[in-house]
C-alpha positions in Angstrom: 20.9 -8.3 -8.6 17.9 -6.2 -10.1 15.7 -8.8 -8.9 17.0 -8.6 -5.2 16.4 -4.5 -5.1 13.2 -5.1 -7.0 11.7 -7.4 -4.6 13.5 -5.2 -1.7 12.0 -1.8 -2.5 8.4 -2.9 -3.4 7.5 -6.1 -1.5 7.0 -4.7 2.0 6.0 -1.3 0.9 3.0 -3.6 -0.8 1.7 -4.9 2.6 2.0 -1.3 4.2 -1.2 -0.3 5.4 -2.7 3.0 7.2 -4.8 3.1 10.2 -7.8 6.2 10.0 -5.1 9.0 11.7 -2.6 8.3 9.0 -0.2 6.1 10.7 1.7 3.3 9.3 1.2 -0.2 10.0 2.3 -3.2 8.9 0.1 -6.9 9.5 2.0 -9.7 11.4 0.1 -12.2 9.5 0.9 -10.8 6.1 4.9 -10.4 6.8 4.9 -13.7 8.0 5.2 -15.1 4.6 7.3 -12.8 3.0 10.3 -13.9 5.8 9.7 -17.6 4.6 7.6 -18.6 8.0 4.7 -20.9 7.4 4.1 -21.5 11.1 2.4 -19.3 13.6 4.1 -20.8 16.1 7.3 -20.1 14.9 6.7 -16.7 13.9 5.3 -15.5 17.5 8.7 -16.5 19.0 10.1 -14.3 16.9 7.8 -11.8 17.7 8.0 -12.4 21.4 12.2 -12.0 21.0 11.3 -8.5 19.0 8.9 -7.2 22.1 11.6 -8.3 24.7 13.9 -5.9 22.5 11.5 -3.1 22.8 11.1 -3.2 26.3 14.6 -3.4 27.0 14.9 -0.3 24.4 12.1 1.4 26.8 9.7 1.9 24.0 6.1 1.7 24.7 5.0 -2.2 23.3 1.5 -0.9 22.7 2.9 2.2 20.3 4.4 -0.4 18.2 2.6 -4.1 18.9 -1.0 -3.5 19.5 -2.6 -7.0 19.6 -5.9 -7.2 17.3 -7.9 -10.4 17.1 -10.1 -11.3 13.6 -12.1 -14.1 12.5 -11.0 -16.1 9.4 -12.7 -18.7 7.9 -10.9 -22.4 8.8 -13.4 -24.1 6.1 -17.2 -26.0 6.5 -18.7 -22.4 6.9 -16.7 -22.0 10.1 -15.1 -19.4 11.7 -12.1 -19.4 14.3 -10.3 -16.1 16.3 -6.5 -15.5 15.4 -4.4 -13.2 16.8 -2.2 -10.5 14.5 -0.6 -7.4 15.5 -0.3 -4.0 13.6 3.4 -3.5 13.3 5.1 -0.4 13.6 7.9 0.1 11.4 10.3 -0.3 14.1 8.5 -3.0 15.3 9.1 -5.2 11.7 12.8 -3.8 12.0 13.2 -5.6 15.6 11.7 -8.8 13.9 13.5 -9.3 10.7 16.7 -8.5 13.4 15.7 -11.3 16.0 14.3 -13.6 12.7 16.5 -16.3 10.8 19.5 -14.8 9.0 19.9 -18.1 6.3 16.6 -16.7 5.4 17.4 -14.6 2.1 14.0 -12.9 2.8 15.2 -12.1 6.6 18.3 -10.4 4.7 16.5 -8.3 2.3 13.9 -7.0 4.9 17.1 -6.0 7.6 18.3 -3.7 4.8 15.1 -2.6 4.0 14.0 -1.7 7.8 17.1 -1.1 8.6 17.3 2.2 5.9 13.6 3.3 6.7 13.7 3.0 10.3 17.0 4.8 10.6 15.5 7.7 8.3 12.4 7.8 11.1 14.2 8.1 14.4 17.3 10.4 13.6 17.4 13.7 15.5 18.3 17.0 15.3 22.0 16.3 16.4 22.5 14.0 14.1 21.1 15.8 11.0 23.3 18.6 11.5 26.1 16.2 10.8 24.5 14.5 8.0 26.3 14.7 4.5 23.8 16.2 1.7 22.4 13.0 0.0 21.5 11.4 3.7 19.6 15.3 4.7 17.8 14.6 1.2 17.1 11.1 1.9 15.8 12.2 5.1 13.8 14.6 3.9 12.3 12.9 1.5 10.6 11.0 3.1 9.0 13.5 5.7 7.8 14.9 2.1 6.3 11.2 1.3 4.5 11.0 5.1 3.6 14.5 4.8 1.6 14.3 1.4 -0.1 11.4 2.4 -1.8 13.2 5.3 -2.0 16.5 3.3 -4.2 14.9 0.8 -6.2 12.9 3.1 -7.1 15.9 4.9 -7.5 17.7 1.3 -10.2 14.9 0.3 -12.2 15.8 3.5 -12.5 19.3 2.5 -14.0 18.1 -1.1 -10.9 18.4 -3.2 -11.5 15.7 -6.0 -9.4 17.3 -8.4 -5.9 16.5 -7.1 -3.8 17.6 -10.0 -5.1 21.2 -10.0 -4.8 21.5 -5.5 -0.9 19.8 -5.9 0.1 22.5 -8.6 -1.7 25.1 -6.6 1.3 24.9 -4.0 3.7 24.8 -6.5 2.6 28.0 -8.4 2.4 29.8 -5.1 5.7 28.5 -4.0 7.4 28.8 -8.0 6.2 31.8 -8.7 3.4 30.3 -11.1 4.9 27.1 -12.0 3.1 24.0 -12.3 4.9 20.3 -11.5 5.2 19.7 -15.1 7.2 23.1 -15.3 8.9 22.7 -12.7 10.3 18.6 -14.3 11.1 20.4 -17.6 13.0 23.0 -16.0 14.9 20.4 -14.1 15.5 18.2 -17.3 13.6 15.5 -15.6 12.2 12.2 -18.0 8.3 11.7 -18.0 7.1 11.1 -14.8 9.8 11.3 -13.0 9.1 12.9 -9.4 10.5 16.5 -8.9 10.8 16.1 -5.2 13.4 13.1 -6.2 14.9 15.6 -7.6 15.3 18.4 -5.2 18.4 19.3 -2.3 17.4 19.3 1.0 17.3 23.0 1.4 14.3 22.7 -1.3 12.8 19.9 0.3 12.5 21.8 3.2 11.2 24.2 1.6 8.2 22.2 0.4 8.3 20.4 3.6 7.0 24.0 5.4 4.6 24.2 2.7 3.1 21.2 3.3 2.8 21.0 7.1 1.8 24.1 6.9 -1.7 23.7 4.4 -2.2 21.1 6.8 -2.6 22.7 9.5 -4.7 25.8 7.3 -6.9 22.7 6.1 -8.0 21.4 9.2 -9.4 25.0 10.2 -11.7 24.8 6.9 -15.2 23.9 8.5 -17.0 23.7 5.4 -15.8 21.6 2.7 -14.8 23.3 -0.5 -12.7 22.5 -3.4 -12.3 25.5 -4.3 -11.4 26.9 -0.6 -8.8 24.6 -0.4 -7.1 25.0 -3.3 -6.6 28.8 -2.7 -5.2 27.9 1.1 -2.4 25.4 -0.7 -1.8 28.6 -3.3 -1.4 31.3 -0.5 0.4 28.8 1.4 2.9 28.2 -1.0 3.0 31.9 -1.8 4.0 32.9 1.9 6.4 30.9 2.0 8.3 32.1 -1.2 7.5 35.5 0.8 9.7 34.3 4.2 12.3 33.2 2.0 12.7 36.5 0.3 12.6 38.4 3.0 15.4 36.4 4.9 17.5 36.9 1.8 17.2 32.9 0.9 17.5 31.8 -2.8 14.7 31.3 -4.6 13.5 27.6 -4.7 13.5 27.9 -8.9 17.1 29.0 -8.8 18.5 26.0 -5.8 20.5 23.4 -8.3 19.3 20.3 -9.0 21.5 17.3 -7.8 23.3 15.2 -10.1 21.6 11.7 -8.4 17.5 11.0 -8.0 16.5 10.4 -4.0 15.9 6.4 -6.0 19.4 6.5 -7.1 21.0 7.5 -3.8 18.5 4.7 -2.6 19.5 1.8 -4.2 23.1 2.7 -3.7 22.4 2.4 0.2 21.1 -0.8 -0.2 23.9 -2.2 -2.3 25.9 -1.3 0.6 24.1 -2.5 2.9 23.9 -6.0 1.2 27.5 -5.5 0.6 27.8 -5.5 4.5 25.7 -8.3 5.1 27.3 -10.8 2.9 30.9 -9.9 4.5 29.7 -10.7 8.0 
């Protein structure tokens, strides 16, 4: 069973890739094998099936199957155009959904999709009636999508030392705590990530933080290390301000849940393989 969630919550993250604005994409070409196709052929029906899903779902096809073409060399010093498409996630969730079920890949990526794709498209109604672990879940991951722009814009402004800008936020939101603080205080192992480890009230917390820097950062004209640093401090710091003010609790004194965000994780996905092998 460790082997199934193993390959489940690594393999396709491996092949996720990120286009120059920060979005997500995932290669037709390179998912092909890890659902057990080794034809083209075969794997464009399914493809085909997944945009006829789409369109009926009104989505945009573009927004989620933009058709690229690339050379690849076919041997003898020659050259021959494919066609692949950059996958959206909700895009790979319609394939593994219209792809072969006696496939024990297919299975594993439908619970995989399945879990991230749901996270992605909930709304506002349906948070609000969301038990605590899902709103943490949830959460969590608009921490995940959030950082990775955050420091992408970060390393444009000349930020190289990463550590120092990431605790910068912290010890304006912490009231001068560092990450490493903030784990011991939390009883956390080494390395384990604090944000794993956080309710969704402190999530959203450093969810406002983040956005937030963001949008400070890509203001900076000049790029400076130092510059930036201090926006992610006074950042961090106005929002332990706002929650004062309202009368909120501190982020340092929010508990810390009894489960990790990877706990809570892997549970979902036993269920959901659960489900699947009584259908």
């Amino acid at each position: 069973m460790n082997k199934v969630i193993d390959y489940n919550e690594k393999i396709f993250e491996n092949i996720k890739h990120f286009d120059e604005y920060g979005n997500e994409y995932w290669s037709a070409r390179e998912l092909m094998p890890l659902l057990e196709y080794s034809k083209w052929e075969n794997f464009n029906k399914v493809i085909k099936s997944a945009m006829i899903a789409c369109e009926t779902s009104k989505n945009d096809l573009y927004d989620h199957f933009p058709e690229f073409r690339k050379m690849v060399d076919i041997g003898s010093k020659t050259k021959r155009e494919i066609i692949d498409y950059h996958l959206s996630r909700y895009a790979c969730y319609l394939i593994v959904q219209n792809a072969n079920p006696k496939k024990k890949s297919v299975a594993l990526g439908q619970t995989y999709f399945a879990i991230q794709t749901r996270k992605q498209e909930i709304t506002e109604l349906e948070y609000s009636r969301l038990s605590e672990d899902e709103k943490r879940l949830y959460r969590r991951k608009q921490t995940k999508d959030g950082n990775k722009t955050l420091y992408k814009i970060a390393k444009e402004k000349g930020v190289k030392n990463f550590d120092k800008f990431t605790n910068a936020g912290y010890k304006g939101l912490y009231n001068g705590e560092t990450a490493n603080d903030i784990a011991k205080r939390k009883g956390l192992r080494y390395r384990e990530d604090i944000l794993d480890n956080m309710g969704s009230v402190e999530l959203g917390a450093n969810i406002f933080r983040i956005t937030q820097t963001e949008a400070l950062l890509e203001k900076q004209k000049i790029p400076s290390e130092q510059t930036a640093t201090n926006t992610h401090y006074k950042v961090g710091k106005a929002v332990r301000d706002t929650i004062k003010k309202l009368g909120g609790t501190m982020p340092e004194d929010l508990p810390t849940p009894e489960k990790s965000i990877k706990e809570l994780e892997r549970e979902e996905i036993l269920k959901l393989e659960n489900n699947n092998l009584t259908k």
